[in-house]
C-alpha positions in Angstrom: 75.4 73.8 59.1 78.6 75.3 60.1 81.1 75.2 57.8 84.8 76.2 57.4 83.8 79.6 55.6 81.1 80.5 58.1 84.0 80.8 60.9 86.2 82.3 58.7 83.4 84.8 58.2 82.4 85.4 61.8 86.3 85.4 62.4 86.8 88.2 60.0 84.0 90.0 61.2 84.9 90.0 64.3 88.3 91.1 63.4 87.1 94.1 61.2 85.0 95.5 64.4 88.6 94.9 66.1 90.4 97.5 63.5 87.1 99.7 63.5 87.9 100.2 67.2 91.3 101.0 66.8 90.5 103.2 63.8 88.1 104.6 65.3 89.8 105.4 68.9 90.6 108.5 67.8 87.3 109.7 67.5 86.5 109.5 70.9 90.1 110.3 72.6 91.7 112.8 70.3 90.5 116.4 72.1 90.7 114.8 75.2 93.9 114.0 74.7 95.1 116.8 72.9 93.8 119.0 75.7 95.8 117.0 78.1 92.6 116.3 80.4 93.6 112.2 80.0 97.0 110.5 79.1 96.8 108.2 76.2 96.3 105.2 78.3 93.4 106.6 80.4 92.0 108.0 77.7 92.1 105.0 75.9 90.3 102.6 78.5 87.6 105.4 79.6 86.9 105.0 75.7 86.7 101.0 75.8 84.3 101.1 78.8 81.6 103.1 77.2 82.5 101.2 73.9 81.0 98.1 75.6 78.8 99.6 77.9 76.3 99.8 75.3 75.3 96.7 75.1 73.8 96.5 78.4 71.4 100.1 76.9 70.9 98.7 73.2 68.7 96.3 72.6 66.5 96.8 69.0 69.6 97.0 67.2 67.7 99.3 64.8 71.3 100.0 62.8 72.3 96.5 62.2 69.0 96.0 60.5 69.8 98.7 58.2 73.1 97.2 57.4 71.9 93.6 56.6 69.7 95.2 54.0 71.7 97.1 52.2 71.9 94.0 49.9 69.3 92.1 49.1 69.0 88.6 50.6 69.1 86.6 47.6 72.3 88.3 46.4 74.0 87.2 49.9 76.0 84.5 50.3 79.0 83.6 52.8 81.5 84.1 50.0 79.9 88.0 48.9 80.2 88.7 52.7 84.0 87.5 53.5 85.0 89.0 50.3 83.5 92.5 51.5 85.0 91.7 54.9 88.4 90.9 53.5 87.9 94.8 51.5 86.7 96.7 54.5 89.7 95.5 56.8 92.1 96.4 54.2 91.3 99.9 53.0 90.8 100.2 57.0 94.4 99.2 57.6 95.7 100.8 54.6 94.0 104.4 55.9 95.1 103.7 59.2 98.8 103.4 58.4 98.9 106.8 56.4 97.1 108.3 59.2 94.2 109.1 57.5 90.8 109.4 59.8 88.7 107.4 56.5 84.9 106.0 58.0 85.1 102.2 58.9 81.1 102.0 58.6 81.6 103.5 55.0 84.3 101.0 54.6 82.3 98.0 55.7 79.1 99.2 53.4 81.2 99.7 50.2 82.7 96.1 50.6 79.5 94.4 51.0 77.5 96.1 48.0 80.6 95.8 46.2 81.0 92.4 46.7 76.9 91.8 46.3 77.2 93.5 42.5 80.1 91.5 41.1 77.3 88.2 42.5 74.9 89.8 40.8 76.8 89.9 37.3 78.6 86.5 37.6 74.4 85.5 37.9 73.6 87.2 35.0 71.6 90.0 36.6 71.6 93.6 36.6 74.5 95.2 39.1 72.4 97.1 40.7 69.5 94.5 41.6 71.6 93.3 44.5 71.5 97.1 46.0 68.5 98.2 47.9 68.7 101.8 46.7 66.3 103.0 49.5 69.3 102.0 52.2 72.3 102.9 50.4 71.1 106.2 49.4 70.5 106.6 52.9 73.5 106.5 54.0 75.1 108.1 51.1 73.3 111.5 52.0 74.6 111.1 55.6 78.3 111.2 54.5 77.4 115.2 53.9 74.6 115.4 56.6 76.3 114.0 59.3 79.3 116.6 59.5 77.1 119.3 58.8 74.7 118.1 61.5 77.7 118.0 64.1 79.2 121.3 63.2 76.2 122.5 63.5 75.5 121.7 67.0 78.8 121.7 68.1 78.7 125.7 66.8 75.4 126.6 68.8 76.8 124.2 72.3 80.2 126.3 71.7 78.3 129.7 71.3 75.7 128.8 74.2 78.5 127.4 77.0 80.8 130.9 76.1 77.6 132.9 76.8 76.7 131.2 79.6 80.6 131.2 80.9 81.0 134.6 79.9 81.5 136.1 83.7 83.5 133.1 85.2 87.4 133.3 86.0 89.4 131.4 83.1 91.0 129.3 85.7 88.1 128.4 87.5 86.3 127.6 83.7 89.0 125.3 82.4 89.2 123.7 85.9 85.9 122.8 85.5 85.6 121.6 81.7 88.4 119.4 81.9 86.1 117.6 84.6 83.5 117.9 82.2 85.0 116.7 79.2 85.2 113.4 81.2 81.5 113.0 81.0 81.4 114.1 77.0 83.8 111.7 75.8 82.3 109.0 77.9 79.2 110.2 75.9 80.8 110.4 72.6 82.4 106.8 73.3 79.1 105.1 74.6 77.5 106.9 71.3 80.4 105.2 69.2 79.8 101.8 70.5 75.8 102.1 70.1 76.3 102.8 66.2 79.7 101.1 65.2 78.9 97.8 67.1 75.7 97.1 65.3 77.4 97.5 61.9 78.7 94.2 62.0 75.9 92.9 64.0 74.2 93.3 60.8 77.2 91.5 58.6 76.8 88.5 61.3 73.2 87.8 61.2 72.7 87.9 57.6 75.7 85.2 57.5 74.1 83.3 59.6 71.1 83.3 57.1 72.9 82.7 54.3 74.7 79.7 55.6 71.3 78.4 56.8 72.0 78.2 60.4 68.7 80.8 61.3 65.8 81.8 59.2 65.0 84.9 57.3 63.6 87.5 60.0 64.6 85.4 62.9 65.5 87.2 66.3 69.6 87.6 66.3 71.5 85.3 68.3 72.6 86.7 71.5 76.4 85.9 71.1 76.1 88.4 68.5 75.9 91.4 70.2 78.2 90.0 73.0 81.1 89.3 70.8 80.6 92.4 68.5 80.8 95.0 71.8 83.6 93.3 73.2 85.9 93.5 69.9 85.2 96.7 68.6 85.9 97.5 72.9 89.4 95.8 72.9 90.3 97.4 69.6 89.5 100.8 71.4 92.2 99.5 73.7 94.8 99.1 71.0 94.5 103.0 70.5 95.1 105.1 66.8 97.6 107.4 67.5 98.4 108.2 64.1 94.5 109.2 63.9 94.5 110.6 67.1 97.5 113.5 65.8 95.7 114.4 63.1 91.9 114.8 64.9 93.0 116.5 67.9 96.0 118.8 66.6 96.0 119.4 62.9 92.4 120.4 61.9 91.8 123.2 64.7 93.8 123.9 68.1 91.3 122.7 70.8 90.7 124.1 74.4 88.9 121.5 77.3 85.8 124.0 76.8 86.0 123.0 72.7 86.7 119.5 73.6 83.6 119.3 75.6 81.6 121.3 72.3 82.7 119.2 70.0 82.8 115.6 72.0 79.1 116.7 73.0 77.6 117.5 69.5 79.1 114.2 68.2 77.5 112.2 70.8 74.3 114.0 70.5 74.4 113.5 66.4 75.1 109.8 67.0 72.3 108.9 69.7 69.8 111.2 67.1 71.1 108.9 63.8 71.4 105.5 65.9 67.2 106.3 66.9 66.9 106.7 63.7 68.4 103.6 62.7 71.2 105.3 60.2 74.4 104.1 60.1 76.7 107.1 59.8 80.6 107.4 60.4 81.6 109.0 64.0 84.7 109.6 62.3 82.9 112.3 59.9 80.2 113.6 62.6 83.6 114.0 65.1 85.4 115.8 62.1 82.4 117.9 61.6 81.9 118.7 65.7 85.7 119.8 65.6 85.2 122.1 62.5 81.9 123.3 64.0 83.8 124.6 67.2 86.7 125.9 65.3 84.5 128.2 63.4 83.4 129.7 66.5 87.0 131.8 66.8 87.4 132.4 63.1 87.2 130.7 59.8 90.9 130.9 59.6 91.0 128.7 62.6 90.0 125.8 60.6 92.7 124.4 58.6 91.0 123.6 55.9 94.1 122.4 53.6 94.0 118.8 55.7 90.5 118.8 56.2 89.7 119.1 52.3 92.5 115.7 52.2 89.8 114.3 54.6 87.3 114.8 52.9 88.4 113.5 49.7 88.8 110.1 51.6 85.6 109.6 52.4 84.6 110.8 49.2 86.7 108.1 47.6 86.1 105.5 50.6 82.9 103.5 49.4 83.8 103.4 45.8 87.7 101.7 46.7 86.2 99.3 48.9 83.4 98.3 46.3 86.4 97.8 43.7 88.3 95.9 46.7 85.2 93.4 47.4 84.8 93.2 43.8 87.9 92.0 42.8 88.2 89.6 46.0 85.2 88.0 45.3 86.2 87.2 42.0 89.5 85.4 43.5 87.2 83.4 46.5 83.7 82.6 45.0 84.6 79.4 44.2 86.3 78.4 47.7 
C-alpha cells in the first residue's frame, strides 16, 4: 500500500541522489575545468550526459544489491530508511557548504546502518544484528583501497603517456590532450553515474519491500532506475563549485596531460569496483587519481596539508551520519 511515508521516502531519496550529483560534480569536472579544456557550463552538461547515459549500459545493478543489504531486512522499515535519508542529505549539504569533497555513498551507508542499529535497540536486540558485517566491512576497506587503487593507476597511465609522449612537441601534446581529456571525463562521468546511481537504487527497492508494495527478491521496478539516473543527472547540472576549487586547484596543479591520468584511472577504478559490485566513493578514488599523478613530478607537489583535512572527513564521514540517522530516527519512528 502506498502510504504518505513511502513518498516521502522515495521523495527524499530521490532528492539525496539530487545533492550527490551536485556534490559530486566535482569529481568529474574539476581538472577539466581547472585546465581550462571546458568552461563550467560545458563541463557541467558533458558530465550530466554520461551521468544518465548509464542507464541505457547498466542493467544487473550489481551495487544497489550490495547497498540494500547492508542492513538486514527484518531491521528495515520506511521510518529506519527516511531517517538515514534525512542524515545523508544533511552531512551532504553541510560538507558541501564548507567546501569539503566528503563521499555521498559513504554518507548514504552510514545513515542507513545508523538508523538500522538505533531499530535494533529500541527492539531489544543487539546493535549490531541489524548490520551485515560481511557488506559493511566491505566497503569500509574500500575507503583506503579505493584511493590507493586510483593513485596507483593514475601513477603508472601518467608515467606510461610521458614515455610514450616523450619525443612530441609540447604544443602539439597539450593540443592533443585537451581533446583527449574530453573522452576521460566523459569516462570518468559515465563511471560516476554506473556506481552513484545504484546507491539509491538499493535505498528504493528495499523501501518498497518494507512497505509491502514488492516481495523479498523480487526484480526492481523499472521506474527505479529511470528516476534515480535522471536525478543524480540534473544534480550534475547544478554544479559544486566550492568542490570543484578545491579538487582541481588546491591538492596538485594539473596539466590537460594530468587531467586525462588522473580522470582515466578514476574511471577505470570505478568500472573495476562497479563489476565487482562495491560501492566505493568517486570522490575518494578521484582524490586518489589526482594524488597519484601529482606524485609523478615530486612528492612536494602534493599538498598534503589539505589533503590530510580530506582525509579526516571521510574518516569521520560514516560515523557522523550513523549519529545523524540515529538521533533522527529516534524523533520519527513513531510518525
Amino acid at each position: 500500500m502506498v502510504t504518505t511515508l513511502l513518498v516521502a521516502v522515495v521523495v527524499l531519496a530521490l532528492l539525496f541522489d539530487y545533492t550527490n550529483g551536485f556534490h559530486d560534480a566535482a569529481n568529474s569536472i574539476a581538472t577539466i575545468v581547472s585546465t581550462k579544456v571546458l568552461t563550467p557550463f560545458q563541463a557541467v552538461l558533458l558530465a550530466a550526459v554520461f551521468n544518465f547515459a548509464a542507464y541505457f549500459f547498466i542493467k544487473d545493478h550489481k551495487v544497489a544489491n550490495t547497498v540494500a543489504k547492508t542492513v538486514h531486512e527484518n531491521f528495515i522499515t520506511l521510518h529506519v530508511v527516511l531517517a538515514g535519508l534525512i542524515a545523508a542529505i544533511s552531512w551532504n549539504l553541510i560538507t558541501w557548504w564548507f567546501g569539503i569533497p566528503s563521499s555521498s555513498s559513504h554518507t548514504l551507508i552510514g545513515g542507513f546502518a545508523g538508523a538500522g542499529i538505533t531499530n535494533a535497540l529500541f527492539l531489544g536486540k543487539h546493535a549490531f544484528e541489524a548490520i551485515n558485517s560481511h557488506y559493511v566491512l566491505t566497503i569500509i576497506a574500500y575507503i583506503v583501497l579505493a584511493p590507493f587503487i586510483g593513485l596507483f593507476i593514475a601513477y603508472m597511465v601518467t608515467i606510461l603517456i610521458l614515455h610514450i609522449c616523450k619525443r612530441a612537441k609540447p604544443a602539439t601534446a597539450e593540443r592533443w590532450f585537451k581533446r583527449l581529456q574530453l573522452l576521460s571525463a566523459a569516462a570518468l562521468s559515465f563511471a560516476h553515474g554506473t556506481n552513484d546511481a545504484q546507491k539509491v537504487m538499493g535505498i528504493l527497492y528495499v523501501s518498497l519491500i518494507a512497505a509491502k508494495i514488492i516481495g523479498s527478491g523480487a526484480e526492481m521496478p523499472d521506474w527505479i532506475p529511470l528516476a534515480c539516473y535522471s536525478a543524480i543527472a540534473l544534480g550534475t547540472m547544478s554544479g559544486g563549485w566550492k568542490i570543484v576549487k578545491t579538487m582541481g586547484s588546491k591538492i596538485t596543479k594539473i596539466t590537460p596531460l594530468e587531467g586525462v591520468a588522473a580522470e582515466s584511472a578514476g574511471a577505470i577504478t570505478l568500472f573495476i569496483t562497479e563489476h565487482f559490485a562495491i560501492p566505493v566513493s568517486t570522490t575518494h578514488t578521484i582524490t586518489g587519481s589526482i594524488i597519484g599523478v601529482g606524485l609523478t613530478k615530486r612528492v612536494s607537489a602534493v599538498r598534503w596539508g589539505v589533503t590530510i583535512n580530506l582525509v579526516w572527513a571521510w574518516i569521520i564521514t560514516i560515523p557522523i551520519s550513523a549519529v545523524i540517522a540515529g538521533l533522527v530516527f529516534c524523533l520519527v519512528r513513531h510518525i
